[in-house]
C-alpha positions in Angstrom: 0.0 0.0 0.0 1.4 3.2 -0.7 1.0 6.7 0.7 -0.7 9.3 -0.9 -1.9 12.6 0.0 1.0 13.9 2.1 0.1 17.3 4.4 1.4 20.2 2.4 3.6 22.9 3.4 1.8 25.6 4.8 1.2 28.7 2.6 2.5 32.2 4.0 -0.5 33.0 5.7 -0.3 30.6 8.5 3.0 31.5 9.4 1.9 35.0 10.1 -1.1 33.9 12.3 0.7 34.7 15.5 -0.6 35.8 19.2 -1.3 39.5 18.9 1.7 41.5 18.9 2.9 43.2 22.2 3.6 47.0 22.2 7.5 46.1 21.6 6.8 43.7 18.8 8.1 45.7 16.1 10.2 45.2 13.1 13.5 47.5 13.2 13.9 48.9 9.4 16.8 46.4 8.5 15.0 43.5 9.3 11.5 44.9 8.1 12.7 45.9 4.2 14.8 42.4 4.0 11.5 40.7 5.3 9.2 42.9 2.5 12.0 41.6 0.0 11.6 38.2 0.7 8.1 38.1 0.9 7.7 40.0 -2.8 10.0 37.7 -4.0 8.8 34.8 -2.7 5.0 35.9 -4.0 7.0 35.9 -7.3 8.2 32.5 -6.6 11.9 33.5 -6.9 13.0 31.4 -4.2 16.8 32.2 -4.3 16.3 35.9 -3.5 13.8 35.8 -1.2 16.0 33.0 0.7 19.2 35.8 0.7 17.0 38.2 1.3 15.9 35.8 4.6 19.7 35.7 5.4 20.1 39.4 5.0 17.8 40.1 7.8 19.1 37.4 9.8 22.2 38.7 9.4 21.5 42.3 11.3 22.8 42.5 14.6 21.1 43.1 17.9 17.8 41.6 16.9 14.8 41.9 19.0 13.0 37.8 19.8 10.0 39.3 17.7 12.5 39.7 15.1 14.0 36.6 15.2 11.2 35.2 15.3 9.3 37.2 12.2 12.4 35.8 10.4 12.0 32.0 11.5 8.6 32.3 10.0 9.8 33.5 6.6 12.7 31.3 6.4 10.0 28.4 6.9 7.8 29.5 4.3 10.4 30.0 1.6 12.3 26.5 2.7 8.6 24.5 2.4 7.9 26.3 -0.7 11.0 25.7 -2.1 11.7 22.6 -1.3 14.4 22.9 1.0 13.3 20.6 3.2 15.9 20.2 5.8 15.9 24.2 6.3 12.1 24.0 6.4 11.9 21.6 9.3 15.0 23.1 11.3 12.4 26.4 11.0 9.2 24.6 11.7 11.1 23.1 15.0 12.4 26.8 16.4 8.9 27.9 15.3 6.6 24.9 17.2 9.1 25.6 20.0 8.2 29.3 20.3 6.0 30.2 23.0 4.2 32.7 20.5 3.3 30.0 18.4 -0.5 29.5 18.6 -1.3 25.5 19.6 -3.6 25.3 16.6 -0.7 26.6 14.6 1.9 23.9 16.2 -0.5 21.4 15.3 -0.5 22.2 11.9 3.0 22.9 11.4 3.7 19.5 12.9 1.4 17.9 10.5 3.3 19.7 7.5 6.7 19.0 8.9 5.8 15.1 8.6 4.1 15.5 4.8 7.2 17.3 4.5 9.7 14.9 5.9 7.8 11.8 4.1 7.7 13.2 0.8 11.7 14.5 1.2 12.2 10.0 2.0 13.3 10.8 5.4 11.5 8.1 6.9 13.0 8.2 10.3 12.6 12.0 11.1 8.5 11.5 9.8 8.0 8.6 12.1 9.4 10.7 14.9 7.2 13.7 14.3 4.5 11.4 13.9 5.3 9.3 16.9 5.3 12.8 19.1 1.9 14.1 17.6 0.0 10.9 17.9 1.6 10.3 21.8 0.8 14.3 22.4 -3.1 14.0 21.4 -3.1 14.0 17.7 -5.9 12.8 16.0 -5.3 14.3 12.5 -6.1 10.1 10.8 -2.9 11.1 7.9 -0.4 11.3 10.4 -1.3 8.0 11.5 -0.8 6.8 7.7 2.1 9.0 7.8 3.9 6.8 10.9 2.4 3.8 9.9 4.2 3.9 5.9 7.6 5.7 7.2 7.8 2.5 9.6 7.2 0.1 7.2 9.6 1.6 3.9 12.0 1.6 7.0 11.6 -2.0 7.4 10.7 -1.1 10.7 7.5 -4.0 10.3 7.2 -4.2 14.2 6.9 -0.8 14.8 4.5 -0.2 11.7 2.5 -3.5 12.9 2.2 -1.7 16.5 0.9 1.5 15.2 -0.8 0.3 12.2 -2.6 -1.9 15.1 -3.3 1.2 17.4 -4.7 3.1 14.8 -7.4 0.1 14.4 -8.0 -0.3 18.1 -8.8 3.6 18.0 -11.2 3.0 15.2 -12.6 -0.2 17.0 -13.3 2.4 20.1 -15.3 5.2 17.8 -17.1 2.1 16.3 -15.3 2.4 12.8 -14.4 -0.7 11.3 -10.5 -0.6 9.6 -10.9 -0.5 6.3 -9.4 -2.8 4.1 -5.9 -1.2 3.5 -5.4 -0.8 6.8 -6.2 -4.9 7.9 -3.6 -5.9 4.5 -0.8 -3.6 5.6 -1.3 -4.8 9.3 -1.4 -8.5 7.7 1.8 -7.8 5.8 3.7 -6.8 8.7 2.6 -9.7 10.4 3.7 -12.3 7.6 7.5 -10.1 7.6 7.6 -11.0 11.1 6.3 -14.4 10.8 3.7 -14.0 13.3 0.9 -16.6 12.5 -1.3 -16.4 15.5 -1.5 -12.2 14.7 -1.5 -12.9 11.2 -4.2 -15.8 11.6 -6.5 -12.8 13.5 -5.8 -10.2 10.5 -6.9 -13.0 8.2 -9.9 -13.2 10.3 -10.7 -9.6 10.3 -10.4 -9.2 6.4 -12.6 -12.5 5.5 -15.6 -10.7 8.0 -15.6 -7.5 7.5 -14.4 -7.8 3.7 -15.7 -11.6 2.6 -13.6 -12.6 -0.2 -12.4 -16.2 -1.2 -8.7 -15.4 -1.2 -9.0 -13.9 2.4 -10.9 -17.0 4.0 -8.5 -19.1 2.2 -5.4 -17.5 3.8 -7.6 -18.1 7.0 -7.4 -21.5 6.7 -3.6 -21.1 5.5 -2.8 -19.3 8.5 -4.1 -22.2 10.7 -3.0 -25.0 9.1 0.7 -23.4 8.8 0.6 -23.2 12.3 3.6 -25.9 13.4 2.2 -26.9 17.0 -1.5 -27.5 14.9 -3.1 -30.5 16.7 -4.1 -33.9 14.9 -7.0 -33.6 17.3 -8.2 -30.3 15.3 -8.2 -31.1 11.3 -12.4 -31.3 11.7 -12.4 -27.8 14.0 -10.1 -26.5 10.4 -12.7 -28.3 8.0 -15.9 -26.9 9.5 -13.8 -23.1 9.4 -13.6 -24.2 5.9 -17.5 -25.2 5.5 -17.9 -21.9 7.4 -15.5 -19.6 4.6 -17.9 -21.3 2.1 -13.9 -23.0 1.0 -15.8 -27.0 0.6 -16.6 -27.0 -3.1 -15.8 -30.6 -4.0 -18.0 -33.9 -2.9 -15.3 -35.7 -1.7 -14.6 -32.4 0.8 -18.0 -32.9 2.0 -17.4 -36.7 2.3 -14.2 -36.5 4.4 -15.4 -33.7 6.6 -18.5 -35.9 7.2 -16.2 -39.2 8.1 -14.2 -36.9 10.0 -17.1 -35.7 12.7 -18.2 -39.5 12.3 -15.3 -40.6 13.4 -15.0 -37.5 16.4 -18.5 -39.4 17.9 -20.6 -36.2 16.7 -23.2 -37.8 13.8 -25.4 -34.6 13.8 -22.6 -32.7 12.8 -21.9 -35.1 9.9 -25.5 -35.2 9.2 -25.2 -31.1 9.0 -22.4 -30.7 6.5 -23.5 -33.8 4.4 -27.1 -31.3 4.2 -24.9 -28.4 3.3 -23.2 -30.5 0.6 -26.6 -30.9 -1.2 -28.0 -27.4 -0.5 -24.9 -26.3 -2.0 -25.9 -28.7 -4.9 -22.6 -30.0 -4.7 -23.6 -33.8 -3.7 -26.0 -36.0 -5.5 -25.5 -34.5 -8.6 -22.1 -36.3 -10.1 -20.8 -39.9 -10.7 -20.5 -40.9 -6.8 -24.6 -40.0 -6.5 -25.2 -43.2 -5.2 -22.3 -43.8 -2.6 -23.1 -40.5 -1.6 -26.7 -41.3 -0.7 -26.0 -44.2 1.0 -23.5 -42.5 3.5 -26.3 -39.8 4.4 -28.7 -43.0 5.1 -26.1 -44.2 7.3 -25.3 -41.2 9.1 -29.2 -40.4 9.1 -29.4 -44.2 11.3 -26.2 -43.4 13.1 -27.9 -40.0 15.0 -31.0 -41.8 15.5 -28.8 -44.5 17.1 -26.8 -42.1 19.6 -30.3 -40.5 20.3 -31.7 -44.0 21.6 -28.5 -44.6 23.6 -27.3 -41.5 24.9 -28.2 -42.3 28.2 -26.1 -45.2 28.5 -23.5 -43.3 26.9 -23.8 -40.2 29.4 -23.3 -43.0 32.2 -20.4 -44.7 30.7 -18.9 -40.8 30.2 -19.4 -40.4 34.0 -17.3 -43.5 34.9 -14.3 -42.4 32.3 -11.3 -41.6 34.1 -10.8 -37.9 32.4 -13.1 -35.4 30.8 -13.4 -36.3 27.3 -16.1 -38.6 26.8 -18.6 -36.5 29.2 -17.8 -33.3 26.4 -18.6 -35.4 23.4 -21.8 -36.9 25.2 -22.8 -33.0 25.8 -21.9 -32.2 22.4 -24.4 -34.5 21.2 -26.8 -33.6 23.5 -26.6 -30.2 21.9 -26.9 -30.5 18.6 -29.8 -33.5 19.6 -31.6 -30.4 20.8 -31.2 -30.3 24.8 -29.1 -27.5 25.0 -29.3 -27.2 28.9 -28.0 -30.9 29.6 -25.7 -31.1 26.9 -24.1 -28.0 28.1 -24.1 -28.5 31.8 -22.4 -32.3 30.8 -19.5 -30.3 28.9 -18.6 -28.3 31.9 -18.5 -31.2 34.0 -16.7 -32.4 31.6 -14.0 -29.9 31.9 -14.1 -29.1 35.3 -13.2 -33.6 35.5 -9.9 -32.8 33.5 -10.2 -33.3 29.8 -6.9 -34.4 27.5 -6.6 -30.5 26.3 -8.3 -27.9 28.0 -8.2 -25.4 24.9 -9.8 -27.8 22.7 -12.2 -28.1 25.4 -13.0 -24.5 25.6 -13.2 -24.3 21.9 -15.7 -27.0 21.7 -17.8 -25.6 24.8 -18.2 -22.0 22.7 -18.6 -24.0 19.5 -22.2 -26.0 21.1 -23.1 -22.5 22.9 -23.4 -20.9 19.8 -25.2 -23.6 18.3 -27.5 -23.6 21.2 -27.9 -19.8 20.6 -25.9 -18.0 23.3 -23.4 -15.9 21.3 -22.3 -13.5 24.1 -21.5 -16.8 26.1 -19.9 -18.7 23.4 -17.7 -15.4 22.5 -16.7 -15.4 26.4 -16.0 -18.8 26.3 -14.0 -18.7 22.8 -12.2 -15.8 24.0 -10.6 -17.8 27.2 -9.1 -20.5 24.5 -5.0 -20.2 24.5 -2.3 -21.9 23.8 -0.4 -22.3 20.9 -1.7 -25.9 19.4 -3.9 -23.9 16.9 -7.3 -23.9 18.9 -6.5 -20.1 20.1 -6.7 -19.4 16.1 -9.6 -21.4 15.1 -11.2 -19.8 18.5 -10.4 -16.3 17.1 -12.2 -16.9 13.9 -15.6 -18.0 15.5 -15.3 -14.8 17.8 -15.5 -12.3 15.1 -17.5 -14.6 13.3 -20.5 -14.5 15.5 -19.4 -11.0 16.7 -20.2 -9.9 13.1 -23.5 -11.6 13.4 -26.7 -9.7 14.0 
């Protein structure tokens, strides 16, 4: 992303919008006709003379600090307007050091010192006089775009990540979403530092609030690059994919479908092998049949589990750790008793299951299917570690947050 639309140097008349002159603020004669010289020539865009002409009143002895100070503010309008802009910014700093400079008139000289800086390719002095405004108060958004770009052509992707994210959290806090520039550059700093779990959030952020296949794909990317991704997870990543609408294929749809088999949770299986023909991607090619017959099976297999579950929540009771008690209450969910299913996965954790993230994960997972979103998002938000649940946790979060 590049920068455009750098703050401008200030024209002549904001450099004469002082505090009211006291009743010794007066320009001596020497000073005064250099200072008429510079601003005619200047006017006439004759930048050499009006700079000596600068020089030539700076050069009179026993100046007054009104006069040195009349001369600082020519000297910065000729240097901006010029293009000189290392002798611009030395003037812009005596001038937003002055104690007659107006605040409203620092501020803006500190936003055209930084266009000024940028523009010149001195990266490091803009991000500094962006890193002071912002820090002092600053909410002028270009300076932020300013500090943000000067970081990153630095190579400087940590810092530009940090404020790249603290302009977003500012937005979050006014209600403004980021837009999309903003969420790429972030995510581009993020893949220069190879930082997958912030890069994996970024991801997230771009496929909700901007919904495009190549951003839900790098979703799944991001978790599946993740090195410490557990085995346990690959049907938590498939239903992300069902989720980034990702599953286009029939034998996706069948694998996912073996895969919550095979986890103990039919309904599931029955769900995505209904999404497969919604989508009109199963029944409809060569493996019709086989297809079919696996939905007839898994149709038998939930009414199965519903006739058993009983015995099945009593053998989950008697298992020595917490694992079989959160599959039981899974079920129990999606069977339609919310309230047991869900009281059965927290007893399931509180016994000790084999990995408490994927615990958590799978607890907000069957309270949003059970329709409590602000406790699922509570309960997603508690997931850590670095096995890969944390991101797939992430993803659900703003996925339901951005539900209405």
């Amino acid at each position: 992303m590049l920068f455009a639309g750098a703050v401008t140097a200030l024209p002549l008349s904001v450099f004469l919008m002082t505090q009211p002159a006291q009743a010794a603020d007066v320009l001596g004669e020497k000073v005064g006709k250099n200072l008429q010289t510079a601003q005619s020539a200047l006017a006439a865009h004759k930048y050499p003379e009006a700079m000596a002409a600068v020089n030539a009143a700076e050069a009179v002895s026993g100046k007054t600090d009104y006069e040195s100070y009349t001369i600082d503010q020519m000297r910065a309008a000729v240097a901006a307007q010029s293009g000189n802009v290392p002798e611009a910014i030395s003037a812009y700093d005596k001038l937003i050091a002055s104690p007659r400079t107006p605040a409203a008139t620092k501020e803006q000289m500190v936003q055209a010192e930084a266009g000024m800086a940028y523009t010149a390719k001195d990266y490091t002095r803009a991000a500094q006089v962006a890193e002071k405004y912002i820090k002092a108060g600053g909410t002028n958004p270009q300076m932020y775009t300013i500090l943000i770009q000067a970081y990153y052509l630095q190579k400087d992707y940590a810092n530009a990540a940090r404020a790249q994210q603290m302009q977003i959290d500012a937005q979050s806090k006014a209600g403004t979403k980021p837009t999309e520039n903003q969420l790429q550059l972030l995510a581009a700093c993020q893949a220069q530092l190879h930082d997958q779990s912030a890069l994996m959030q970024t991801y997230v952020l771009l496929a909700t609030y901007y919904p495009k296949p190549d951003y839900w794909a790098q979703v799944v990317h991001s978790a599946l690059s993740n090195p410490h991704m557990a085995p346990a997870l690959r049907l938590d990543v498939d239903r992300v994919r069902v989720a980034a609408g990702l599953v286009k294929t029939p034998a996706e749809y069948i694998d996912i479908a073996e895969l919550a088999m095979q986890a103990g949770l039919p309904q599931i299986a029955l769900d995505v092998m209904n999404e497969g023909y919604s989508t009109n991607v199963l029944g409809h090619d060569a493996g019709a049949a086989r297809e079919d017959r696996l939905k007839q099976m898994i149709v038998q297999t939930v009414a199965d589990r519903k006739a058993n579950i009983a015995t099945a929540e009593t053998q989950a009771q008697a298992a020595p750790n917490g694992n079989a008690l959160l599959t039981v209450g899974y079920n129990y969910v999606t069977f339609g008793q919310a309230d047991k299913g869900l009281q059965l996965m927290n007893a399931g954790i509180a016994k000790g299951p084999t990995d408490i993230n994927i615990a958590r994960l799978h607890l907000g997972l069957a309270q949003a299917a059970a329709g409590q979103k602000a406790a699922a998002i509570a309960t997603l938000k508690s997931v850590g570690g670095d096995n890969g649940a944390r991101d797939l946790a992430q993803f659900w979060v703003v996925k339901l947050g951005s539900q209405s």
